[in-house]
Each structure stands twice: as C-alpha cells, then as structure tokens.
GUKE-914512 format. One line per field, with one value per residue (C-alpha): x, y, z. Coordinates in nm, 3 decimals, always signed. Example, Ala and Ser with C-alpha at 12.3 -4.5 7.8 and 13.67 -1.06 7.14 Angstrom:
# residues 2
x: +1.230 +1.367
y: -0.450 -0.106
z: +0.780 +0.714
//
This chain:
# residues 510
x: +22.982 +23.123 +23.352 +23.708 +23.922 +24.266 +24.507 +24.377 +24.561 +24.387 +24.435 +24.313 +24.070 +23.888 +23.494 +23.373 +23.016 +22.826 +22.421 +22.169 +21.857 +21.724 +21.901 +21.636 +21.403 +21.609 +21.391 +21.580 +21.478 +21.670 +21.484 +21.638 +21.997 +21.951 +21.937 +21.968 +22.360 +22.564 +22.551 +22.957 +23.286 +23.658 +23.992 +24.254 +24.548 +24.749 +25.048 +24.949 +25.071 +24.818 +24.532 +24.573 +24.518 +24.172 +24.086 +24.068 +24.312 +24.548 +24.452 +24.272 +24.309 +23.932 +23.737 +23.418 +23.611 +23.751 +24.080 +24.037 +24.269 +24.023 +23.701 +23.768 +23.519 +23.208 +23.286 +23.515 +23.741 +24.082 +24.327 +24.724 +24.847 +24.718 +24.888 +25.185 +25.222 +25.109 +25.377 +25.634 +25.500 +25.528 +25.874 +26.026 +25.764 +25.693 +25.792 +26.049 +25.757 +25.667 +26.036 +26.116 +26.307 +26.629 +26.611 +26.472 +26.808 +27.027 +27.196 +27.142 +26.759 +26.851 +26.768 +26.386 +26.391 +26.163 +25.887 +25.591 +25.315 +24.984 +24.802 +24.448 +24.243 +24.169 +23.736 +23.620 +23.354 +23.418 +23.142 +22.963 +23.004 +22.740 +22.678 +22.732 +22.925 +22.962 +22.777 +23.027 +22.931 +23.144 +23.260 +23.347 +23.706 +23.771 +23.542 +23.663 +23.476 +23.473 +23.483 +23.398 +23.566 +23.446 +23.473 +23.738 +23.766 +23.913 +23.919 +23.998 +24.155 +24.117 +24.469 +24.688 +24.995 +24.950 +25.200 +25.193 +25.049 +24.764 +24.398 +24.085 +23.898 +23.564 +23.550 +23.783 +23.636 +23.700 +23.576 +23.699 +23.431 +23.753 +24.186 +24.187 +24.438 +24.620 +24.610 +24.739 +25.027 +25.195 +25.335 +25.403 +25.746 +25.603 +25.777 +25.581 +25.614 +25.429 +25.108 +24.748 +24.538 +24.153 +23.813 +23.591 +23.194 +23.123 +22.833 +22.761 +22.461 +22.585 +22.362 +22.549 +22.852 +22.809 +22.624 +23.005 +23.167 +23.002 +23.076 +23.387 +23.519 +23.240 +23.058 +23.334 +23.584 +23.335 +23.503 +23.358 +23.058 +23.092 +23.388 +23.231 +23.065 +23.370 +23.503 +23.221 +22.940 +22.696 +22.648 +22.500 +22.200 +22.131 +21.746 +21.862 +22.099 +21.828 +21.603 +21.829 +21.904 +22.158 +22.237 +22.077 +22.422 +22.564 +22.340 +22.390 +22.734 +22.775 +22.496 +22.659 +23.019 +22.936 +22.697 +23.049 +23.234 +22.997 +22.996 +23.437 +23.502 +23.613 +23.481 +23.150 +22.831 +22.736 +23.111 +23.010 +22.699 +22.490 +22.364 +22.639 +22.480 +22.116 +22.132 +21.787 +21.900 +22.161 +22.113 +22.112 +21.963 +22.046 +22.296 +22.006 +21.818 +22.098 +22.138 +21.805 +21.776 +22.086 +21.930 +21.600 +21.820 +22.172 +22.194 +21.875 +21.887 +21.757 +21.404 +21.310 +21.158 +20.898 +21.089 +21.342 +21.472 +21.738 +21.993 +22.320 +22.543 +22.381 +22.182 +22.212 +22.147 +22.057 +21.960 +22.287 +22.359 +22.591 +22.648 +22.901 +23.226 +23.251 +23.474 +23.372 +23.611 +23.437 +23.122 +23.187 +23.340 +23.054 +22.792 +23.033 +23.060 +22.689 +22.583 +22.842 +22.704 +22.348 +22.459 +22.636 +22.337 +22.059 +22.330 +22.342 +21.980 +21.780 +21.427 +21.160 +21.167 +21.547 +21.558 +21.269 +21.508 +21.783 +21.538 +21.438 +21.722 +21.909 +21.600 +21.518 +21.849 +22.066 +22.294 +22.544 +22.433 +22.667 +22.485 +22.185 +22.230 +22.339 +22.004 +21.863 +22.046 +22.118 +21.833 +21.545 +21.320 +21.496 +21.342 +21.649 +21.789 +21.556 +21.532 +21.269 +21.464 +21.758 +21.577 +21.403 +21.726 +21.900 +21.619 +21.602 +21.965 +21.976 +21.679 +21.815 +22.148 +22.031 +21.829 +22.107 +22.413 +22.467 +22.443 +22.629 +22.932 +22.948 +23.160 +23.480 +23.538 +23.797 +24.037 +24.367 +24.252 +24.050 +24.043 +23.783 +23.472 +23.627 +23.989 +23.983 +24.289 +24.115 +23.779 +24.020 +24.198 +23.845 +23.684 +23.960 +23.933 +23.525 +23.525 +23.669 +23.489 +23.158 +22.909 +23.009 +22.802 +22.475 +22.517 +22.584 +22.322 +22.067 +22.188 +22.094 +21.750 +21.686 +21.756 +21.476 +21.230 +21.078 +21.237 +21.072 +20.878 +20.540 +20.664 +20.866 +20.717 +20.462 +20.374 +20.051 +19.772 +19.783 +20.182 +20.155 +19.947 +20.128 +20.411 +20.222 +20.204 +20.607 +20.577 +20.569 +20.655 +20.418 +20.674 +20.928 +20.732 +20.531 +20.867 +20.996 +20.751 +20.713 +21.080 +21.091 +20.774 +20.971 +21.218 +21.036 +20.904 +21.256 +21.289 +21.601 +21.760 +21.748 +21.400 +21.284 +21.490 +21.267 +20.984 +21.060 +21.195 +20.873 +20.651 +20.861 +20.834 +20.487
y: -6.605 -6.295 -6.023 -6.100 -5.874 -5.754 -5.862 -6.187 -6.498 -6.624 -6.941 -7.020 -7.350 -7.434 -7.486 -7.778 -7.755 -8.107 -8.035 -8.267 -8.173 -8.435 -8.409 -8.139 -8.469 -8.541 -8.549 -8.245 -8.175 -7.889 -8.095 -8.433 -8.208 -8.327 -7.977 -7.874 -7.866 -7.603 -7.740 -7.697 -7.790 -7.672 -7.822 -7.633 -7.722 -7.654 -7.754 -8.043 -7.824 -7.561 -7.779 -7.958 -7.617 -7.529 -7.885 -7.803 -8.108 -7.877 -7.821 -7.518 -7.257 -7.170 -7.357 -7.433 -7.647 -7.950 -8.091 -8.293 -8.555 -8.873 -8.651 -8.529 -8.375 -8.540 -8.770 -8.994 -9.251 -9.201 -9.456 -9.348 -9.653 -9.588 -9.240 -9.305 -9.566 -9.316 -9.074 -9.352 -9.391 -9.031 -8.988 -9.279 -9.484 -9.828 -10.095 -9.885 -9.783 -10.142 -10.194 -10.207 -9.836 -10.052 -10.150 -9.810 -9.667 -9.850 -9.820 -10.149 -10.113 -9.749 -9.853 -9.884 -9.548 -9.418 -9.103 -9.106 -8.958 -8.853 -8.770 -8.865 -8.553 -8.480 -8.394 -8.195 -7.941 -7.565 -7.415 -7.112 -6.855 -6.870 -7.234 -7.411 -7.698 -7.847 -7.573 -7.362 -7.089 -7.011 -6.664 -6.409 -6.436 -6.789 -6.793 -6.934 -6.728 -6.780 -6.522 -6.636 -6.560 -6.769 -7.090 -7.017 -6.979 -6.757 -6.914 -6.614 -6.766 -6.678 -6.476 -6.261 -6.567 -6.892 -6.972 -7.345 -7.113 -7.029 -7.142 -7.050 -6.857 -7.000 -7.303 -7.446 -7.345 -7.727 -8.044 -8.347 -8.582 -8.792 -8.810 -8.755 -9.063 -8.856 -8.546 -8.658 -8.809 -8.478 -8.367 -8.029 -8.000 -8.145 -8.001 -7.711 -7.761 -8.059 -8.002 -8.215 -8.196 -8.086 -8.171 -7.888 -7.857 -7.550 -7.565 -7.948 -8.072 -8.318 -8.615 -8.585 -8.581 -8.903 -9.029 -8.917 -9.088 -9.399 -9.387 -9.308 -9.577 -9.849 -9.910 -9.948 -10.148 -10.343 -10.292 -10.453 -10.287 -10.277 -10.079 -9.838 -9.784 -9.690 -9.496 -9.241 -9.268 -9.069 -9.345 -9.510 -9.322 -9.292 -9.391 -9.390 -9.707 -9.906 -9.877 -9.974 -10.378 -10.539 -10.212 -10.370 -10.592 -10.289 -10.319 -10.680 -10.701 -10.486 -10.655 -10.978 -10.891 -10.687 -11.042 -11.232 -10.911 -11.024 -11.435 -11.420 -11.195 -11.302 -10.989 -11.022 -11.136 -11.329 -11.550 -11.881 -11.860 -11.719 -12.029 -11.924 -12.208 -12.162 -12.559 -12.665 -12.811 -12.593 -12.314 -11.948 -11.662 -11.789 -11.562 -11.479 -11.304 -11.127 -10.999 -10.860 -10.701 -10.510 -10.378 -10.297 -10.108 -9.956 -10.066 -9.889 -9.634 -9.269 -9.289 -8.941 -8.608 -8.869 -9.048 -8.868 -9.208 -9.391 -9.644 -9.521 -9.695 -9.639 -9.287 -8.917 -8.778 -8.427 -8.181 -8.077 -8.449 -8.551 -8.976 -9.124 -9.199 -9.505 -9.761 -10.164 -10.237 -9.893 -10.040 -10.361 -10.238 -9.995 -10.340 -10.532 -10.268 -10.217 -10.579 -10.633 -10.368 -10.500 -10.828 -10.705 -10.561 -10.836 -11.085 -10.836 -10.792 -10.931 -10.812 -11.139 -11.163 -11.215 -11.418 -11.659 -11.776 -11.848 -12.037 -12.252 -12.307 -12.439 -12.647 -12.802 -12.814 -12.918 -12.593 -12.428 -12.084 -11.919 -12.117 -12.039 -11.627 -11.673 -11.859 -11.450 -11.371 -11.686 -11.925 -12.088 -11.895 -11.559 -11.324 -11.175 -11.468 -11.502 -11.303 -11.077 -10.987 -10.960 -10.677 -10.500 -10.403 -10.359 -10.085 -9.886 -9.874 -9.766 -9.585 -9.339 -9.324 -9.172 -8.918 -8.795 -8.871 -8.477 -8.450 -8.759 -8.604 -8.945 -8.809 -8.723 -9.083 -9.184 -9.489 -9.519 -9.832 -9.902 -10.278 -10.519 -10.607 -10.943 -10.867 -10.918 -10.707 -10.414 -10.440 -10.494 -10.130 -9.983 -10.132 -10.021 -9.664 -9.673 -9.723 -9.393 -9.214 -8.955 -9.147 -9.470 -9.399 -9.297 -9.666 -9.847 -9.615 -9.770 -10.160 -10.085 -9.934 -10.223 -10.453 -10.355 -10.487 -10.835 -11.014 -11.348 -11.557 -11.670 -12.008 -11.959 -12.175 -12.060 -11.730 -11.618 -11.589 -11.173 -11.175 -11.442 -11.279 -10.995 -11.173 -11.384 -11.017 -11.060 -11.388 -11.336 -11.078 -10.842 -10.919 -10.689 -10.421 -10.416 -10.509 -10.196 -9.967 -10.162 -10.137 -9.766 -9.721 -9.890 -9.654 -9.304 -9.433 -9.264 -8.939 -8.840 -8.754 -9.102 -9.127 -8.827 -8.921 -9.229 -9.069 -8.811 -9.165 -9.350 -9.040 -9.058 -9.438 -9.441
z: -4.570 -4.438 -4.614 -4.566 -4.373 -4.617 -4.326 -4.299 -4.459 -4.760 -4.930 -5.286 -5.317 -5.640 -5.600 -5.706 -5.845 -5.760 -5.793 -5.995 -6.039 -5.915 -5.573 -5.516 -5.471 -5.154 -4.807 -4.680 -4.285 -4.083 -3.761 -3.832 -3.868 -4.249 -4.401 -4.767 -4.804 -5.101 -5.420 -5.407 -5.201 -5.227 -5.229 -5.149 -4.955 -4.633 -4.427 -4.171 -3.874 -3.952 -4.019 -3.711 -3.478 -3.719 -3.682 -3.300 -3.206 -3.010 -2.656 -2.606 -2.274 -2.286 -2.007 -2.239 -2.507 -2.369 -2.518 -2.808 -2.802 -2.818 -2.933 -3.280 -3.541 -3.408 -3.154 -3.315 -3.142 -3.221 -3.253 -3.158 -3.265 -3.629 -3.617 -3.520 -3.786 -4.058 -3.905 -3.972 -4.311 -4.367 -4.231 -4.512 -4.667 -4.662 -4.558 -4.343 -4.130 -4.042 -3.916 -3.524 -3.379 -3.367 -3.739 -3.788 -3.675 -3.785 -4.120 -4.239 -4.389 -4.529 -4.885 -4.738 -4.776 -4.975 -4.988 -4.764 -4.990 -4.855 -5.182 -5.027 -4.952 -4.571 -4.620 -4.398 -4.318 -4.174 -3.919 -4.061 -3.764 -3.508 -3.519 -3.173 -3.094 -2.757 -2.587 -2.737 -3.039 -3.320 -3.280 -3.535 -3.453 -3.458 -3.840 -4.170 -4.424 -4.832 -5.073 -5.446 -5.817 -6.101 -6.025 -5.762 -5.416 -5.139 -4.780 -4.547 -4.174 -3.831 -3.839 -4.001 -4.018 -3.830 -3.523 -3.352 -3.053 -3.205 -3.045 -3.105 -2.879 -2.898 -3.114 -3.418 -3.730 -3.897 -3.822 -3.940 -4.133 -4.248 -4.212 -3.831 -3.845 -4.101 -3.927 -3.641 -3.785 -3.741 -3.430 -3.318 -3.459 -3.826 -4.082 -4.201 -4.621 -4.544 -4.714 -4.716 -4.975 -4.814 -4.954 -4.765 -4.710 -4.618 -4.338 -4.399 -4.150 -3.883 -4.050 -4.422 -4.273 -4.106 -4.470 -4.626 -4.367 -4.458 -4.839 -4.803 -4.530 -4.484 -4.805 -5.070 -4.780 -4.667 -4.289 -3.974 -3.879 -3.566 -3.560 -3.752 -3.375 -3.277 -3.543 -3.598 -3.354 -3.479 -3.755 -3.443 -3.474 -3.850 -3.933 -4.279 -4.211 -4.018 -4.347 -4.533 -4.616 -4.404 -4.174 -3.844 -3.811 -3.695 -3.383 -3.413 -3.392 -3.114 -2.919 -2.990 -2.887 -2.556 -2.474 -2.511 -2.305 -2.070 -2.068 -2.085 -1.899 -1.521 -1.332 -1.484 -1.301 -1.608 -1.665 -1.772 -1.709 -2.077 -2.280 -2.588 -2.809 -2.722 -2.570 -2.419 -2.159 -2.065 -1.753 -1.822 -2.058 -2.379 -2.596 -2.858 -2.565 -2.460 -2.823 -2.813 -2.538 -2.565 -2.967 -2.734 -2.455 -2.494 -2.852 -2.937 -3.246 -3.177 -3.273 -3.393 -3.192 -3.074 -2.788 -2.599 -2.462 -2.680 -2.660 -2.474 -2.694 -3.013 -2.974 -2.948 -2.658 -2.667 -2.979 -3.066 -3.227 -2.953 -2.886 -2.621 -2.783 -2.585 -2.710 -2.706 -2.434 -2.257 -2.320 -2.223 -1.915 -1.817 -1.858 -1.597 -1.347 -1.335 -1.324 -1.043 -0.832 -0.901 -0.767 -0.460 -0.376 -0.416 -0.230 +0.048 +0.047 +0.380 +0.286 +0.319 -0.100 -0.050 +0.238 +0.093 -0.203 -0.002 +0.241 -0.076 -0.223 +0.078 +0.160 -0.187 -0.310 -0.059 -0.080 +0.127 +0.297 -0.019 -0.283 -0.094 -0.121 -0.479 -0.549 -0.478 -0.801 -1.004 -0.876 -1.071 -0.895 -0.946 -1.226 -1.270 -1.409 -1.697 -2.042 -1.879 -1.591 -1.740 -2.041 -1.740 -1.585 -1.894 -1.969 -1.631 -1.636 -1.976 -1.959 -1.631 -1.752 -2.069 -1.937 -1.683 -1.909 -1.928 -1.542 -1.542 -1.764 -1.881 -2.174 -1.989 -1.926 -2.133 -2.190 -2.356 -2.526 -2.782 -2.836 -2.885 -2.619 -2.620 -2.517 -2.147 -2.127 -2.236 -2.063 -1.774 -1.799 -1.861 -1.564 -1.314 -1.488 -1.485 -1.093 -1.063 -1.276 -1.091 -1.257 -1.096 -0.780 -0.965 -1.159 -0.809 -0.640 -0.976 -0.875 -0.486 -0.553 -0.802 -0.516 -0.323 -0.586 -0.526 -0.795 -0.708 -1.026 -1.052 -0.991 -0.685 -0.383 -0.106 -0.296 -0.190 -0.476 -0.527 -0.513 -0.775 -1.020 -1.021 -1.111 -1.396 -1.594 -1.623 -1.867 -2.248 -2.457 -2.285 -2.015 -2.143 -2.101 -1.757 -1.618 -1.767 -1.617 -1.286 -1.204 -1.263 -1.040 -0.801 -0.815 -0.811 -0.493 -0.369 -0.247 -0.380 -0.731 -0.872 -0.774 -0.986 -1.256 -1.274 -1.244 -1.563 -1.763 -1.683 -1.835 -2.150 -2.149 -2.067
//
C-alpha cells in the first residue's frame, strides 16, 4: 500500500480485524485466483455520486476500458429495472416508490412520504495498483492506497477533490462484489450528501469475492439458482460449489430452462419437437438428454489448469477469470440462432448422405419432397436427431466458440433485457440483436461445415458394411465421445480459420 500523497483526499474507515487461526488451514492457491486474502477490511463511507465514478460505472474516454453500463465489478448482469426502483425508494420511501409517475405527482398520496434509508453497506474490494483488469493495468494515478493508525484507517483517492467529470485513466480502483443495484440508483445529478455506507477488501482474489457474493445473496435467501447465473457469473465456474451438496442445480436449472428456450420457442429448430415428459412412445430427444448434454457442453464448469476447454455458459475463459455475462434470454437466443443455421444448412445440403434420406423418406414414408428434405434433419435415420447427435454438435459448437470467444469479442454483445430463457418475448429481442452481432458468421460458418458430415445412422437403409461400422462406434455412451472428436476431424479438414481452430480444440480434447 503506497505512501499517500498530502494533497490527496483522504477519508477515514475503521479496520476491521477478522483472522482465526484456524483460517490459516484454508487451501489457499494464488493459481486457482484463491490467494491468501488480509486478515482485515474497512468501512468507511462516501457520497453515492463519488462511489459510482471509483466503481468505474461512468463511461470512460480511454479506448482500453469499455463502458460499464451492463458489465460491473466482475461481469455482473445488471438489472435497470431494479435501479430505478431503488432510486424511487430512495427519493420517498415505500410504498410511494411502488406508485405509478401520475400518482407519484400528484398530491393526493403525499402522506406516502416517507425517508428512503440505505443503511446496508455497499462491499466491495479496491485493486492494489498494478493488478490488471480487462487487459487494462491499474496505474499509479488511478490507485486507492491505505495508510494505517491503530485500528484505523486512511483511504487516500485518486484526486485532490472529486468532480462528476472525473475518470480514471487506466482502470477504476473499486469493484463491486455487492450494491451495484444500489449504486446505480443514483444518477448523475444525485444529491451529493447522500452517503453509502462501504464494506472494503483491500486486494480480495477474484474467487473469494464470488465465495462473498454467495453468502451474502444466495445462501441465507435461498434465491433461484439459476439467476445467480445471471447475477454474478463467475459463480458459474466455482469448483468449490460443484463439491459441495446440492450446488449442481445451478447447472441444472440452467440446462433445464435453455432445453424449454429451445422446445417453446417458435424460431427454434427444436419447437415441439423435445420429448418434455420423457414418453416412450413419443418422437424426439427426450428433455433429460437435452439436460445433459447442455451440463457436458455450454453448461460445463471450468475444470482446472488441466483442460483449457470449458463450458461457454458456465466457464472462464481465459486466465484473468473472465466468463460471458450472457443473460438466459442471451443464451437462449445464441442456442436458436445456431441450431437454425445448422438446419438451413443440412436442408440445403445435396451431397449423396443428404440426398439418400430424402430418397428414403419419400419412398418408405409416403412424404412430400419438403417432408422428404426435413427427414435430412428430423428423420429416423438422421443422427442428428438423436441424443448423440444432438451432444456432438452441442460440443463442437461449444467447444470452437470457446476457444475463439476472445477473437470472437463475444462479450460486446449485449441486450437490454434480462428476462427469463422461457419468455419468448425476450429470446425474441436477443435473437434479432444476435444476428447482427460479428460472431454471427463464425456460428453460421460452424452449422455449414457441420453439414458436410455424413450424419446418416447405423440403421439407415442400403448402407454399405464399412460406412456402417463406422457409424456403429456412435451408439452408447462411448458415443458421446467419438462423435466429439470425429466431427472436429471433420472440420480441420478445412483450410481456413475455422478449420485450425478445430484442429487446436481437438488437441485439447484429445
């Protein structure tokens, strides 16, 4: 903690010393970003206005920090709705914050009135200088440093006396861990006696902060999990939380409600036609598979330094702790588009493989020449149709996407909504924003290379014997994988980008 400068603004925070001795028992690991935190923290407090611009929620001028309107602290969604109710609370209490603007200004609910307190602390966690976020390090200007008395504090800011114009050069020196909702209550014109009490780490590693998160908010309020995805994704990728009882129904839940995104939703491939209730009789991959191959694919926790290749949805994907802060609807949405592409492109398809279902379907069935092209996709003779097909492309999409999200800049895509997988409404808005998003043309380019595979069964008709037991390999639970690996040697067949992608993903997968 560096020496504070005389002309800098202080402000006083008492330490808080909160050490046992048997903490020191704690698996500590620097690699897993679990290091060995202070045995203190300070609260101290500060007008809203001025914690919003350290928080970093102000847009910034610099070209390496991107505006942080949706992509808080680490990587949280953030919900303006939420805000702008606490604002209302904050202006006169409740219930006058519940009211509509007309009652609101009128004169006849005036004895609603009453104070908005926020005596919650805001917790968060200031960057020691140096540290990198984003791509972007700390620099000495932008720092927070601590000098210590006793058992009080000094923190000594980034300027000599704060102006709403003030940005950091490099990075802001806090981030949120919880009270972005809070925070953001207050616009730029808050009023600027308006203090928040702060709970402050000082150089907290990325993996503790998403362990406070999650006693704070989720353990004691028992809260859906699966919005927990949503409201701090890192938690997505906590080992910790998979070894613990009951954690998986994070995964679970997610799985379950992007498999409905999927079945209700009219633009989807898939509408109508997943076996929901698992009926024998009934056509289609039952839900249950679906389920489990999105936990094996883009629901997939980060599995430690020893495989690179996690689940989109659920993982980090780089070193510096970063995860996609993809809402459901955004994740629902991204599942849709790519299926729908993938289908285009097998219907459009006139290699022999192709051309051979159609042929049988329109012979043994009795269908039209449409039913007979949708047989290449739908058919009882099409792999993709089945729970094996369905996990192989689940993986190569997953497992390409993953390994060129960076390149992909899959992270600027934002939407304005964060409802539910299951509100069509939403996966609606997200779907018409996806298509124009860069990275739509690397998923389409994944569905038309995919096409080119021979997707026939074992059991499809007038197979000859070595095309037939190649396709035996696919049935079972061995299935999963050889599909895996097949379809990504199909791929890095290509000479082109996507093609050595593959190639690099089917090393790591190997």
């Amino acid at each position: 903690m560096a020496e504070a400068s005389e002309k800098k603004k202080t402000v006083p925070a008492i330490k808080v010393s909160q050490w046992l001795k048997d903490w020191e028992k704690v698996q500590f690991s620097p690699q897993d970003h679990r290091r060995k935190p202070e045995p203190h923290f300070y609260i101290f407090s500060l007008s809203a206005s001025e914690m919003r611009s350290l928080c970093g929620i102000s847009r910034r001028s610099t070209s390496k920090v991107q505006a942080r309107a949706a992509d808080m602290g680490i990587q949280r969604e953030h919900d303006r709705e939420r805000s702008e109710e606490i604002g209302r609370y904050v202006e006169f209490g409740y219930p006058w914050s519940t009211l509509s603007d007309a009652k609101r200004k009128s004169e006849e609910f005036n004895d609603l009135r009453k104070p908005g307190w926020l005596p919650t602390s805001i917790v968060i966690n200031i960057i020691p200088q140096g540290e990198t976020r984003r791509g972007t390090v700390l620099g000495a200007s932008d720092a927070v440093s601590i000098e210590h008395s006793g058992g009080m504090a000094k923190l000594v800011l980034p300027y000599d006396d704060w102006s709403k114009d003030w940005k950091p050069d490099t990075v802001p020196p806090f981030e949120v861990i919880d009270g972005q909702h809070r925070l953001w209550a207050f616009g730029e014109g808050a009023d600027a006696d308006f203090e928040l009490p702060v709970v402050a780490f000082y150089g907290l590693d990325v993996s503790w902060q998403a362990y406070l998160f999650w006693t704070i908010n989720i353990k004691p309020k028992r809260i859906n999990p699966s919005l927990a995805f949503d409201l701090y994704p890192l938690l997505r990728g906590e080992d910790w939380l998979d070894r613990a009882e009951g954690h998986p129904v994070y995964r679970e839940t997610r799985a379950q409600e992007l498999t409905e995104a999927l079945w209700s939703h009219p633009s989807s491939p898939w509408y109508d036609r997943i076996n929901m209730l698992g009926e024998r009789q009934a056509v289609g991959v039952t839900q249950a598979a679906w389920i489990r191959s999105l936990m094996a694919t883009f629901v997939k926790p980060w599995q430690g330094r020893g495989s690179k290749i996690g689940g989109l949805f659920g993982s980090r994907m780089s070193d510096d702790n970063e995860v996609l802060g993809w809402s459901r609807a955004q994740q629902a949405a991204f599942l849709i588009y790519a299926w729908s592409e993938f289908r285009t492109a097998v219907l459009n398809n006139t290699e022999s493989w192709a051309l051979d279902l159609s042929t049988i379907a329109i012979r043994d069935d009795n269908a039209g020449s449409k039913e007979g092209i949708e047989a290449r996709f739908y058919g009882q003779y099409s792999l993709i149709s089945t729970d094996q097909g369905v996990r192989g492309y689940l993986h190569v999409l997953n497992d390409i996407c993953f390994y060129l999200a960076p390149k992909l800049d899959l992270r600027s895509w934002r939407s304005d909504n964060s409802a539910a997988a299951s509100d069509v409404n939403a996966v609606t808005l997200a779907l018409a924003s996806y298509k124009k998003h860069n990275s739509a043309k690397a998923v389409t380019a994944i569905g038309k290379a995919l096409a080119t595979f021979d997707w026939r069964t074992s059991s499809a008709p007038e197979l000859d014997a070595e095309t037939r037991r190649r396709k035996l390999v696919f049935r079972g639970s061995s299935g999963y994988k050889e599909i895996r690996i097949q379809l990504l040697e199909h791929i890095a067949k290509e000479d082109s980008e996507l093609g050595r992608a593959a190639l690099r993903v089917q090393r790591e997968v190997a």
